[in-house]
N, C-alpha and C positions, 0 to 999 in steps of 0.2 A: 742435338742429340749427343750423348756420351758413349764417345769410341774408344772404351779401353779393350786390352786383352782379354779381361777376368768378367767379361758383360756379365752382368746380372741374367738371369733367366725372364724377369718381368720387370720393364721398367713404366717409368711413368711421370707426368710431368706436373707440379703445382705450379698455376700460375695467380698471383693474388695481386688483383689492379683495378681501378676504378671503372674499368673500360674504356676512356676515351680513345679516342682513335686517332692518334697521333701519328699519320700517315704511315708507321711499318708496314713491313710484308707480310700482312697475317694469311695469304692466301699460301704462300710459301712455306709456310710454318705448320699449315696444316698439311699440304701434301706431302712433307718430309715427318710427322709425323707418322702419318696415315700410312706411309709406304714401308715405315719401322713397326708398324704395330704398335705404334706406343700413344695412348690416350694419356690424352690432353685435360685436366681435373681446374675447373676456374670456383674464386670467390670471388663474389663481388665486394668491393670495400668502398664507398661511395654514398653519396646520399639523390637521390631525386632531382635536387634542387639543384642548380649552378652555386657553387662555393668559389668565395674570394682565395687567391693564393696568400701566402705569408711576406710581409711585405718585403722580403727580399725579394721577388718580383716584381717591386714598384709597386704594389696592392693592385696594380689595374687588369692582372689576371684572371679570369674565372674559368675551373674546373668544371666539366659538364660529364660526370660519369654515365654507362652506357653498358648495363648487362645485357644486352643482347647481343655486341661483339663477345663477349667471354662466353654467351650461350652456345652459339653458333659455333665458335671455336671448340667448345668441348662435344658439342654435337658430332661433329665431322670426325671427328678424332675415338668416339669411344667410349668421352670418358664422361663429365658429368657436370653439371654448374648447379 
């Protein structure tokens, strides 16, 4: 959340991510929003399918995106996916 002097009146947060759930604190994130008032707005960016990483990775990567963490997240929060 953003702790300036000059707060805005309405704030609000985009978050744009494939979903995967790479072990953070999304329960945390929601109750520090939730307790600011400040809804949480997700895109999903992702596809369905498992996708290979860029072989800076070693190519043996695969990304498994996952809108219903971003659902649920903007659910909780207010805001919208």
């Amino acid at each position: 959340m953003v702790a300036v002097a000059d707060r805005a009146g309405a704030q609000a947060i985009l978050v744009v991510s494939d979903g995967e759930d790479l072990g953070a604190d999304v329960q945390s994130a929601i109750d520090r929003a939730h307790a600011e008032h400040i809804p949480i707005y997700t895109v999903w960016t992702a596809t369905d399918a498992p996708t290979a990483l860029p072989a800076s990775s070693g190519g043996t990567d695969l990304t498994r995106g996952d809108p219903r963490i971003l659902a649920a997240l903007a659910k909780a929060t207010g805001g919208s996916a």
